[in-house]
C-alpha positions as CSV (number, residue, x, y, z in Angstrom):
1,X,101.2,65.4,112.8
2,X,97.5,65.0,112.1
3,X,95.4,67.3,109.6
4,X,92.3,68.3,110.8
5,X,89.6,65.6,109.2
6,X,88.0,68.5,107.9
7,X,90.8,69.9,105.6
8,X,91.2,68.3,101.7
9,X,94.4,70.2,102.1
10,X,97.6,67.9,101.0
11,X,100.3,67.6,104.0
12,X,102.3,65.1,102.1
13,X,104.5,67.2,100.7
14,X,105.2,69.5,103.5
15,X,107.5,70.3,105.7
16,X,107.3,70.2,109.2
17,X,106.8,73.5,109.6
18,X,104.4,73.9,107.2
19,X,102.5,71.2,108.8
20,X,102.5,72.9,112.6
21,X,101.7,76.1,110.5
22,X,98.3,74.7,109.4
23,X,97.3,72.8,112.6
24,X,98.2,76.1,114.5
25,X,96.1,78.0,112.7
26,X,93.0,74.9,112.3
27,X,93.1,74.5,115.8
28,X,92.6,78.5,116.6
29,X,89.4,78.7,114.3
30,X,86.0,79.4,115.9
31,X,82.9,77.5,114.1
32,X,79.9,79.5,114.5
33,X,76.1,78.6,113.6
34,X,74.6,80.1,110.3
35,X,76.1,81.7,107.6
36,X,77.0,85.5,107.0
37,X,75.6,87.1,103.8
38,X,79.5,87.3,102.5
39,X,79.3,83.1,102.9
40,X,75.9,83.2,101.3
41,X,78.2,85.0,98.2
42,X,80.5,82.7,97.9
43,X,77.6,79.7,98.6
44,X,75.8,81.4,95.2
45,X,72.5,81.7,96.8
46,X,73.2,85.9,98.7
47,X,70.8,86.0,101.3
48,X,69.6,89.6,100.6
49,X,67.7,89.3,103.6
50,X,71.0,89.9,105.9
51,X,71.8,93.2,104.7
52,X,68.5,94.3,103.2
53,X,66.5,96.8,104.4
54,X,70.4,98.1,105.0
55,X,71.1,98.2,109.0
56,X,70.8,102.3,110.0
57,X,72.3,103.6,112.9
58,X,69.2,105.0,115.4
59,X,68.9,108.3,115.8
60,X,70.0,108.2,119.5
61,X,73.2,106.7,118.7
62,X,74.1,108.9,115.6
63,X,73.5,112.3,118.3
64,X,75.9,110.5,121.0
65,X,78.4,110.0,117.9
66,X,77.9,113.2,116.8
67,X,78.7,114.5,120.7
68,X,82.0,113.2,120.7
69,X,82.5,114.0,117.1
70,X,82.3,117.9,118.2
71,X,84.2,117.3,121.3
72,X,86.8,115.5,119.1
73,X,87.1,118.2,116.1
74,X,87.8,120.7,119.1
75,X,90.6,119.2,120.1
76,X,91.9,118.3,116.3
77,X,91.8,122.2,115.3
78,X,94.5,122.3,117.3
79,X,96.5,120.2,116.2
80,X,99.1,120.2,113.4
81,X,99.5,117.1,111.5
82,X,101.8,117.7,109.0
83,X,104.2,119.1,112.4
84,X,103.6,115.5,113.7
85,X,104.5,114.1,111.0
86,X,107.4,116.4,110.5
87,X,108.8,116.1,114.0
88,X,108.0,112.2,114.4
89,X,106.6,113.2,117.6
90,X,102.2,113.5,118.5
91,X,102.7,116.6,121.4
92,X,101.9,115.5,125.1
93,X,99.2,117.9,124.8
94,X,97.7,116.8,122.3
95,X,97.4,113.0,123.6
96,X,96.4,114.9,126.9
97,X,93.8,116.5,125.5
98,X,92.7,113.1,123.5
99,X,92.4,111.4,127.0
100,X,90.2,114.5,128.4
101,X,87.3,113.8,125.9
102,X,87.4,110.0,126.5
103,X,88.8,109.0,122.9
104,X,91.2,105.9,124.6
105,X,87.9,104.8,126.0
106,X,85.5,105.2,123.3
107,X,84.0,101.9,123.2
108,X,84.9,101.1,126.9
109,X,81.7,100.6,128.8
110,X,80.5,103.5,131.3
111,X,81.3,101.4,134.0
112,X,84.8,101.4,133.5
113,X,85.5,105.4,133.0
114,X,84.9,104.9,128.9
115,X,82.3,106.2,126.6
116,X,80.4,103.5,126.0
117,X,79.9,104.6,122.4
118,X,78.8,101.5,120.1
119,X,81.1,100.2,117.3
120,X,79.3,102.2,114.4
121,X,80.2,105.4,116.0
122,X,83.9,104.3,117.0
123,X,83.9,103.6,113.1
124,X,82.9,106.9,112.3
125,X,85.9,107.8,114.6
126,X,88.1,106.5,112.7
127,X,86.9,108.0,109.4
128,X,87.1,111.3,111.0
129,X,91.1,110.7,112.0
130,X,92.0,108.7,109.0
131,X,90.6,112.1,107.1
132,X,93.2,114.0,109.1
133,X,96.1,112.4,110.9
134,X,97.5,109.0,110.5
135,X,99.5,108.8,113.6
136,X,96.7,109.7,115.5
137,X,94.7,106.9,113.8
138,X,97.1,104.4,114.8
139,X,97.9,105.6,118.4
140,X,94.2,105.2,119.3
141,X,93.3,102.3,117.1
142,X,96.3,99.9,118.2
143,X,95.2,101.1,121.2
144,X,91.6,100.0,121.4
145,X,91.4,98.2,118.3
146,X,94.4,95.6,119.2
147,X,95.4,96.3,122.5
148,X,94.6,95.7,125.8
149,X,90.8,97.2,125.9
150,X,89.3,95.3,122.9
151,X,90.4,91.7,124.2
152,X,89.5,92.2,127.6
153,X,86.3,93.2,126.6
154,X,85.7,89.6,124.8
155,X,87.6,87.6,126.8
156,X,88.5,89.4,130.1
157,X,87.4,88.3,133.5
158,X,85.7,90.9,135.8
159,X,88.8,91.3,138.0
160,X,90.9,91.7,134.5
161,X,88.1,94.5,133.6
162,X,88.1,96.0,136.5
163,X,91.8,96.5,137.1
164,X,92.7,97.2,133.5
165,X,89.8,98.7,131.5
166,X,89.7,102.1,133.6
167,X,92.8,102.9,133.5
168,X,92.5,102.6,129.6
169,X,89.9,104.4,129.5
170,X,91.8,107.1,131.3
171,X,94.2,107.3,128.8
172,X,97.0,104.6,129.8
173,X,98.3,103.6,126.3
174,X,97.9,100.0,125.5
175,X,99.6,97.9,122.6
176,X,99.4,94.2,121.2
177,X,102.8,92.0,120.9
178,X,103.0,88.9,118.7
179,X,104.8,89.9,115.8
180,X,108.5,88.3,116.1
181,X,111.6,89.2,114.1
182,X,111.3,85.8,112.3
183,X,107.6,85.5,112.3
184,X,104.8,87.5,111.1
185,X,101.8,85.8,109.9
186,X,102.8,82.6,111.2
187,X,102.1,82.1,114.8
188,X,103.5,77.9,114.7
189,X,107.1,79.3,114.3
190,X,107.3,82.1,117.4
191,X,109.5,81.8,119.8
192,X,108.7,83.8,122.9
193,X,108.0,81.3,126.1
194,X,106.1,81.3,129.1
195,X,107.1,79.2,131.4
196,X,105.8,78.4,134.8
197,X,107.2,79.3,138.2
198,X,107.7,76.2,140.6
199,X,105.3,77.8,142.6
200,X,103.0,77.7,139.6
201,X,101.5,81.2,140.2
202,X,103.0,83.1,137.6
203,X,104.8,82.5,134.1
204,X,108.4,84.0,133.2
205,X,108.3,85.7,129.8
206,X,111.1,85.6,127.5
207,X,111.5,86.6,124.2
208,X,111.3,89.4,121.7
209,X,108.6,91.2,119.7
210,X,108.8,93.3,117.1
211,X,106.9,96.0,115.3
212,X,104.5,96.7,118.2
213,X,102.8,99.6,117.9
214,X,102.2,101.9,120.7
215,X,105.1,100.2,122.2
216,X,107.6,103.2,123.3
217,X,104.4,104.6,124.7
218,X,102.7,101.9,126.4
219,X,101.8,101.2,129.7
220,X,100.2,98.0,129.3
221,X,100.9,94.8,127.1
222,X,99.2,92.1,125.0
223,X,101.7,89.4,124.8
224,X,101.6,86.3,123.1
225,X,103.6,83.6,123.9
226,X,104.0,79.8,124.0
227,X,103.6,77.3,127.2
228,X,103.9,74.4,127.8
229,X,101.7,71.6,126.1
230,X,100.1,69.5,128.6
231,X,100.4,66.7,126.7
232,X,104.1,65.7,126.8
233,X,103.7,64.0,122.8
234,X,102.3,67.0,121.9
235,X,104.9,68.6,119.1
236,X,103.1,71.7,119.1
237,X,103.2,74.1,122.0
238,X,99.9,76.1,122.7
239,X,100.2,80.4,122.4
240,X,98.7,82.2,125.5
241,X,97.6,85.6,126.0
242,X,99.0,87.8,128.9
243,X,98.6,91.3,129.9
244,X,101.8,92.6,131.3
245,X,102.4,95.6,132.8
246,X,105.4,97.8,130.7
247,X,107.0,98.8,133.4
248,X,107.8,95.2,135.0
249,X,111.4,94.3,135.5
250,X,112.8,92.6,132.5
251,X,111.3,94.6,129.7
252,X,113.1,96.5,127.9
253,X,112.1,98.6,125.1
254,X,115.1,97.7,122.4
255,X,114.4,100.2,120.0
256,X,111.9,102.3,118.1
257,X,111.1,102.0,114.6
258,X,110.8,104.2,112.1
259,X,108.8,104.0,108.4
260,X,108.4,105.6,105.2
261,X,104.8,107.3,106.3
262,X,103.5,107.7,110.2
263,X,106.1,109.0,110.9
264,X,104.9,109.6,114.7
265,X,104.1,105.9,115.1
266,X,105.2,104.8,118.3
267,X,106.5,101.5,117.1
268,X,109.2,99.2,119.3
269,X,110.6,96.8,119.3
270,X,110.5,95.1,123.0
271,X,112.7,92.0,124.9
272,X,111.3,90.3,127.2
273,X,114.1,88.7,129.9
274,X,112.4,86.8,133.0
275,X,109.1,89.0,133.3
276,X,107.5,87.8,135.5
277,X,103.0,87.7,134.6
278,X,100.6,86.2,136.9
279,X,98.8,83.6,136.2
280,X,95.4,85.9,136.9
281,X,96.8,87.9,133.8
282,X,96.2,85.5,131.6
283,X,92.8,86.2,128.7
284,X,90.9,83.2,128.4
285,X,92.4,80.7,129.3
286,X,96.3,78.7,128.7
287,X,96.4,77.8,125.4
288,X,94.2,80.1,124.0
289,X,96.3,83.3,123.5
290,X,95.7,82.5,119.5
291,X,92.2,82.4,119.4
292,X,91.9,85.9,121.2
293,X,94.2,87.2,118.5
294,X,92.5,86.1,115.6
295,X,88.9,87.2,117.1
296,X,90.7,90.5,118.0
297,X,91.9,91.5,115.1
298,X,88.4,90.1,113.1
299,X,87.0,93.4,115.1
300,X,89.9,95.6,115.0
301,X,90.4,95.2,111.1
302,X,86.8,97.0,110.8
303,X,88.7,99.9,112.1
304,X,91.2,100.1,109.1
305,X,88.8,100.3,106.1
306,X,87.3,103.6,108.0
307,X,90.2,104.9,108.5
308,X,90.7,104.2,104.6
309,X,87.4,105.5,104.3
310,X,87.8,109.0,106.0
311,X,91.3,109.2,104.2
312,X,89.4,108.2,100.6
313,X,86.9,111.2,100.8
314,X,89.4,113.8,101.8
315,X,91.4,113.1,98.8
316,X,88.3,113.1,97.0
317,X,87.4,116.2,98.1
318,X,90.9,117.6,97.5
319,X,90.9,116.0,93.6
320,X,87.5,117.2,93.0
321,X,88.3,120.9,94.0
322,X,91.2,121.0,92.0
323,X,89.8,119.4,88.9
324,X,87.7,122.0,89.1
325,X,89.5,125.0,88.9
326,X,93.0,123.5,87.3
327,X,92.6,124.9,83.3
328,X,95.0,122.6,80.9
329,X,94.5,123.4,76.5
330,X,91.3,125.3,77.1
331,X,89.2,123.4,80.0
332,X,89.2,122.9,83.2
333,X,91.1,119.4,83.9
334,X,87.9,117.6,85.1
335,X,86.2,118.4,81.7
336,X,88.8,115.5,79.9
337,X,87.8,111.8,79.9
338,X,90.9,110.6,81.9
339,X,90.1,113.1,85.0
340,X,86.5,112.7,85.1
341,X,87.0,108.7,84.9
342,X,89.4,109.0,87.8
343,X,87.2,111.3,89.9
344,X,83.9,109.1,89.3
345,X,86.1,105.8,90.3
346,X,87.1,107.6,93.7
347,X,83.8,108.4,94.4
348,X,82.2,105.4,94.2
349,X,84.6,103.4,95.6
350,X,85.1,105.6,98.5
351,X,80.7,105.5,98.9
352,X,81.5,102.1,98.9
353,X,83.9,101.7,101.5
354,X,81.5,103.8,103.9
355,X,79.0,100.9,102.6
356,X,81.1,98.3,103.7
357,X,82.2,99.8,107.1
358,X,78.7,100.9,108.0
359,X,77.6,97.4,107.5
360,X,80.2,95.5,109.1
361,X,80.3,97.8,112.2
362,X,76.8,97.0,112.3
363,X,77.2,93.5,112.6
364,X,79.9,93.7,115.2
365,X,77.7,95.2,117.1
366,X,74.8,92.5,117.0
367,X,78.0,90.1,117.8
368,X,77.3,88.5,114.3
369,X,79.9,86.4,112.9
370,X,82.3,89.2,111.2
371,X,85.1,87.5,110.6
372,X,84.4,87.1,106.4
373,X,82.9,90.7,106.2
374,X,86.0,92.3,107.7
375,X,88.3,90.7,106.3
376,X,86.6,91.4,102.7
377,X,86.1,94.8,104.0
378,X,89.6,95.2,105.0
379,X,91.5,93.8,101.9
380,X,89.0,96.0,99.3
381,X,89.3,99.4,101.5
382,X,92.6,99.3,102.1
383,X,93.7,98.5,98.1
384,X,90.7,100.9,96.9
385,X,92.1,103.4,99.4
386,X,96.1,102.9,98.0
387,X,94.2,103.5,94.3
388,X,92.4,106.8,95.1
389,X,95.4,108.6,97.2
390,X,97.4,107.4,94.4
391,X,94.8,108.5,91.8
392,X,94.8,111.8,93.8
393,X,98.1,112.1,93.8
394,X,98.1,112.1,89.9
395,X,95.6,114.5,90.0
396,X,97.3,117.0,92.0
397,X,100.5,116.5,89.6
398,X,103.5,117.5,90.8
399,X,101.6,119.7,93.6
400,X,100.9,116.2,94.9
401,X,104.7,115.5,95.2
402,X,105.6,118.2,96.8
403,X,105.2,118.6,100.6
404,X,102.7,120.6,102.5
405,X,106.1,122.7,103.8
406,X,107.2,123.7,100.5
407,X,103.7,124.4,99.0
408,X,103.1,126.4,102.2
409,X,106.3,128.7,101.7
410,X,105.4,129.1,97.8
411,X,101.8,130.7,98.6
412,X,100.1,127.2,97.9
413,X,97.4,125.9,99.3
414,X,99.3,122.9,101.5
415,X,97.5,120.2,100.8
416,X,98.6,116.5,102.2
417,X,99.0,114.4,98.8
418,X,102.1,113.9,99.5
419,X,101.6,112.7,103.7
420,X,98.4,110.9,102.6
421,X,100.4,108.7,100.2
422,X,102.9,107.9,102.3
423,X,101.0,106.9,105.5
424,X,98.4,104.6,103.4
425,X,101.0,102.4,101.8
426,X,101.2,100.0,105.1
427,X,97.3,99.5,105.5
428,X,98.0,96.8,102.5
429,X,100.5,95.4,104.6
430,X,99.7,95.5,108.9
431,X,96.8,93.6,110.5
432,X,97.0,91.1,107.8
433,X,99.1,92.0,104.3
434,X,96.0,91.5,101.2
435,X,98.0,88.1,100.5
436,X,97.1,87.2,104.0
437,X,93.6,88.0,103.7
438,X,93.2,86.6,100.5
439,X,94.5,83.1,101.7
440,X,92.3,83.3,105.3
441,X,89.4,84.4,103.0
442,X,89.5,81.7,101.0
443,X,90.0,79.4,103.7
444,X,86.6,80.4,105.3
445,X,84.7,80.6,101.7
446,X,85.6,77.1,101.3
447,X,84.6,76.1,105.1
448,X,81.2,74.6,104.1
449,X,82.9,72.2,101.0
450,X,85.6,70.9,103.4
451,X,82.9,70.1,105.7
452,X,80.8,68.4,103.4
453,X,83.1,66.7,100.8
454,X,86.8,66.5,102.5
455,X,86.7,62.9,101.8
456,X,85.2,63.0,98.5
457,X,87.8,64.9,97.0
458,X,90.4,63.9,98.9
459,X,92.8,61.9,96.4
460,X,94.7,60.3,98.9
461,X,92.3,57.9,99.7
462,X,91.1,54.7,99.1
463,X,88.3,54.9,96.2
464,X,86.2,52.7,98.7
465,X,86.9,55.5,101.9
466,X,86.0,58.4,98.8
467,X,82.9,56.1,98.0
468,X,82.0,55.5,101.1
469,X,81.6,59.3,101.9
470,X,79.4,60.2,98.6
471,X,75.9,60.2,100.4
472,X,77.0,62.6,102.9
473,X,78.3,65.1,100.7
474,X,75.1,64.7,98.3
475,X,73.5,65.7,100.8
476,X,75.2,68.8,100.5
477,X,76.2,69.3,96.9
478,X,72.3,68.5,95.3
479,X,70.4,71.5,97.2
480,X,73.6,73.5,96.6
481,X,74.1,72.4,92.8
482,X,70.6,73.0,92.2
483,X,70.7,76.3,94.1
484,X,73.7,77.7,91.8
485,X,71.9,76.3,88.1
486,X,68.7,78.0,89.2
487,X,68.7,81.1,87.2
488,X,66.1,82.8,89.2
489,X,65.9,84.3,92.9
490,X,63.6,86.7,95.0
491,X,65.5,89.7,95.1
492,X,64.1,92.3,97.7
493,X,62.8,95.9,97.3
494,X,66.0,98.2,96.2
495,X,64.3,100.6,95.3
496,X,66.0,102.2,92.2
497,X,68.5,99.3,91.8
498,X,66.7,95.6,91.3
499,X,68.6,95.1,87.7
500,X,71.8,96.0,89.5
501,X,70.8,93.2,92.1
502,X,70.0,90.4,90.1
503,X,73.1,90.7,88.2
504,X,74.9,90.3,91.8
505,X,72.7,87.2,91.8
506,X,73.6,86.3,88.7
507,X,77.3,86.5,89.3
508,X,77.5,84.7,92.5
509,X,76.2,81.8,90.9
510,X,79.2,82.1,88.2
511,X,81.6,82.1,91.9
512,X,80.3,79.4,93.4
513,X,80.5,76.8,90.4
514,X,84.2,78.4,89.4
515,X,84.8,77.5,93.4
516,X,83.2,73.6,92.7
517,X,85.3,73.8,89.5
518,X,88.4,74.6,91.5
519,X,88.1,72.1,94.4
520,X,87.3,69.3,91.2
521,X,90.0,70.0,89.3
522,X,93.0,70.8,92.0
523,X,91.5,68.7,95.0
524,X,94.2,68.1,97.7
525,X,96.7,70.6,95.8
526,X,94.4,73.8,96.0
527,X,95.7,75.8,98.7
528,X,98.9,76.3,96.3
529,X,96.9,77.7,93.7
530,X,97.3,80.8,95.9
531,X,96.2,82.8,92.3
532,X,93.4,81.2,91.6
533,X,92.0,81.1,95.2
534,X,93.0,85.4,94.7
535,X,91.1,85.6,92.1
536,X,87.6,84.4,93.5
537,X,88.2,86.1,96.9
538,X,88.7,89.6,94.8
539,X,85.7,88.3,93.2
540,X,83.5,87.9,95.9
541,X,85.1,91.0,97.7
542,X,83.6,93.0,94.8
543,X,80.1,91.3,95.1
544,X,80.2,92.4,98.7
545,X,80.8,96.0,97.9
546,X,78.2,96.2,95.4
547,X,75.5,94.6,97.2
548,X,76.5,96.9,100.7
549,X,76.6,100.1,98.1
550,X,73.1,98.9,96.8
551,X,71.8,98.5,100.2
552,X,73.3,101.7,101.8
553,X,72.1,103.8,98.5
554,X,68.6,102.2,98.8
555,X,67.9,103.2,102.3
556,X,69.4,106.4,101.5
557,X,66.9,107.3,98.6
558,X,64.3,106.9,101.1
559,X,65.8,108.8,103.8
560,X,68.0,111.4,102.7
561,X,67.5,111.9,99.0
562,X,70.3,113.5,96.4
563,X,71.2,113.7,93.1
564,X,74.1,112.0,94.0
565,X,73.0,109.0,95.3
566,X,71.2,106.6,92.3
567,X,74.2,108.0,90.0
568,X,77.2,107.1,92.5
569,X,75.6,103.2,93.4
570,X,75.3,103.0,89.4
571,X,78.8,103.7,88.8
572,X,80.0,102.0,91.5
573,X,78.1,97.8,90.4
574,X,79.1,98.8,86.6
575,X,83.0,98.4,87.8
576,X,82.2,95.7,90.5
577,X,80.5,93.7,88.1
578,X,82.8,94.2,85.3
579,X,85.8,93.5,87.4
580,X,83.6,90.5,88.8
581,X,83.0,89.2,85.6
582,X,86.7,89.3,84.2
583,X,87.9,88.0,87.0
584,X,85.9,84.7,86.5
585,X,86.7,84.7,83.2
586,X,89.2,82.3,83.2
587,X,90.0,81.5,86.8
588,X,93.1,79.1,86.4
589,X,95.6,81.3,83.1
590,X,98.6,79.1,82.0
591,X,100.6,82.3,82.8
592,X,99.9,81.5,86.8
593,X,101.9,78.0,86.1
594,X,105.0,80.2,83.5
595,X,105.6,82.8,86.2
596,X,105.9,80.7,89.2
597,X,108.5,79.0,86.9
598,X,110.0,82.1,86.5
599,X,110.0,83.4,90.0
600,X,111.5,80.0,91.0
601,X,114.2,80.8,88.5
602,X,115.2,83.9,89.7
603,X,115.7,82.8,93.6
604,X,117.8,79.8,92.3
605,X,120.4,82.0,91.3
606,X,120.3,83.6,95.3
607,X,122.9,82.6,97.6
């Protein structure tokens, strides 16, 4: 098998799998023009210009958000969410009354039977759910986010749009299958096949997915599965994208899973035997089924950070009111240190999350490379978001413990500590765990040195092949070395928060020699310093959501003033920075080498 001559990465010592593993996913990434202000972070030289003045939704598309945000909160007062969760069940009703105000179709064009509404205000969608009801978050999000709607709107042909997309839009419940039971973030090892009819019309499915959400519901299908390669020598086999209709003879809906939290999540687990797809059902092309994946979930992750995001300010709200009127040894709880610390991390974190998902919506909808920014925004919301439910939860005390039922019958006010914490613990985990994100982050920080110096620092050449590749990557490395020494940039009006700005500058040099550093000392063997490569994505992740905060709070000073604002931003870069700082610190410990000795230890004694 051949690595891709862009890659530094060592295959030597790899297994076949391994190997199919990293041409699968090589082979499935898009290479875009210009660089996103998250590569400029990573690069040392943030191109303030790409996010500064920050990008503000006009005021004719906040009033149609805010139209379907009234229609929306209608329907959602009546609505129980702790019975949903209770029951494991979301009420006919209530998805009927979900498909009467357009909320399967939000982003849908008009055309089609959907709203038409623009990515910024399905964001604000999901803040408004993830605030409220988790199951409902994911039965529309995997719907629109993942399934059938969002890919067809990339990739779809007009026939595909115009056979599917109105019928999702009228509420036909879509989901996404890839997940196997033997494979998860690893698409080379799946199993479910495609195969042509003689006739060479249509492909017979076969297979079984598992974990798709929606799927107990759904009335249509995202399917990935493998074809054939159309070269014979070919060891890998291609993955393909088909829409397949639920109902078609040979699937079979296996079982439906159930979790610790979402309790009402429609998840299946589905077996495919025979199906037969047309060919005309196929997105994008043979062959190409990974590539509309990845590039779907790159939008669809946007939506989990809001959801985070909505679900982040309701707990604050919930921890700030009872800080405030809880009374322990003479004061109100909020009045000690270790409360008021708490409550001043959630709020900036959650303003900071709104930060990030404003901007990253923003970009979607300029169909700007996103697939940096949502990641980062996905892996910082959803671990900020675990902290401040979990933060709340400590808060609340053992009123966060107990359930809205049992607060409810002792004259309590019910509050959701307890459902909050339980549905947030998978958004670490689904549309990418954080160790996934961390490793595909990395990979796409480091996409500009692999493109310059692969055969520099690739030890497992010939010094003459390594010599002979030195002017190239000069080119690259003495504008980029010089960039990163430089200790001074223009940094653009932020009002209130220049200092605050320059030490973002200041700090994304630090990253992007630590990454030079990295790639020097490890070479070839980098992509198994998994800890090191965590520790400047978190980095860089923070960066991100300090310079998104600064830019959201400058352009709020200007437009809608508070005392909040300058205070909150503040708070919010001292523990980016910090956390920035430390984590450069030293960004290869001799503990990473002791405990993956003493993981290794503990499996060997596994049978």
């Amino acid at each position: 098998m051949k690595t891709p001559d862009n890659s530094i990465i060592d295959t030597s010592k790899m297994s076949t799998g391994q190997r199919a593993a990293l041409e699968t996913a090589e082979a499935a990434r898009e290479t875009v023009s210009g660089r996103s202000f998250a590569a400029t972070l990573f690069l040392g030289r943030p191109d303030f210009g790409k996010i500064v003045p920050f990008p503000a939704q006009s005021l004719e598309d906040h009033d149609q958000g805010d139209a379907f945000l009234k229609h929306l909160d209608e329907v959602l007062a009546g609505v129980d969410p702790d019975a949903i969760d209770r029951e494991g069940e979301i009420p006919d009703g209530v998805i009927e009354a979900l498909a009467g105000i357009g909320a399967f179709g939000i982003k849908i064009p008009r055309r089609y039977g959907g709203l038409g509404l623009s990515q910024t205000n399905y964001s604000r969608t999901a803040m408004r759910l993830g605030s409220f009801c988790g199951n409902l978050t994911a039965l529309l999000s995997a719907h629109q986010s993942i399934g059938v709607p969002q890919p067809l709107m990339m990739f779809g042909t007009a026939g595909q749009k115009e056979s599917f997309l109105p019928r999702c839009a009228a509420g036909e419940i879509s989901a996404f299958a890839l997940t196997e039971p033997d494979v998860g973030s690893d698409p080379a090892r799946m199993h479910t096949t495609a195969t042509p009819t003689e006739d060479g019309q249509a492909f017979l499915i076969n297979g079984e997915k598992l974990w798709c959400t929606n799927g107990t519901k759904a009335g249509l299908l995202v399917v990935m599965a493998r074809t054939p390669a159309p070269d014979k020598d070919s060891a890998r086999a291609p993955i393909t994208a088909f829409i397949v209709e639920a109902n078609s003879p040979g699937v079979e809906i296996v079982r439906r899973c159930r979790f610790m939290g979402l309790r009402a999540l429609y998840n299946a687990v589905i077996h495919f035997h025979d199906v037969r797809v047309p060919r005309e059902n196929i997105i994008l092309g043979e062959g190409k089924g990974l590539r509309v994946a990845l590039s779907t979930l790159n939008i669809g992750r946007i939506t989990l950070p809001a959801a985070c995001a909505g679900a982040a300010r309701r707990c604050l709200d919930i921890a700030t009111r009872w800080a405030a009127k809880r009374e322990q040894w003479g004061a109100r709880i909020g009045d000690h240190a270790a409360i008021a610390g708490k409550l001043a991390r959630m709020s900036a974190h959650t303003f900071a999350m709104e930060s990030l998902v404003y901007y990253v919506s923003s970009l979607a909808e300029k169909k700007a490379d996103v697939r940096l920014e949502a990641a980062l925004a996905k892996l910082w919301g959803t671990e900020r978001a675990w902290e401040i439910v979990n933060d709340t939860m400590q808060i609340r005390g053992g009123r966060g413990y107990e359930t809205t039922d049992s607060l409810k019958a002792r004259g309590e006010d019910p509050e959701p500590v307890e459902r909050f914490l339980r549905d947030a613990r998978i958004n670490t985990i689904f549309e990418g765990s954080s160790e996934i994100m961390r490793l595909f982050i990395a990979r796409e920080a480091l996409d500009p040195h692999l493109q310059a110096g692969a055969p520099l620092l690739d030890t497992r050449l010939p010094l003459k092949k390594r010599l002979a590749a030195l002017p190239a990557a000069m080119k690259f490395y003495m504008p980029h070395l010089l960039g990163i020494l430089w200790p001074f940039q223009r940094i653009p009006n932020v009002g209130p928060f220049r200092r605050e700005a320059r030490m973002v500058a200041k700090l994304s040099r630090k990253l992007a020699r630590a990454m030079i550093v990295a790639l020097a000392r490890f070479g070839p063997k980098l992509d198994r310093q998994q800890l090191v490569l965590a520790r400047l994505v978190d980095a860089g992740a923070e960066l991100l959501a300090a310079t998104a905060s600064i830019a959201r709070g400058q352009h709020l000073c200007e437009t809608h003033p508070s005392d909040e604002i300058i205070p909150t931003v503040r708070h919010l870069c001292q523990l980016a920075l910090q956390r920035t700082q430390e984590l450069l610190r030293d960004t290869s410990p001799a503990s990473d080498h002791d405990g993956y000795k003493l993981a290794q230890g503990l499996m060997s004694g596994v049978s």
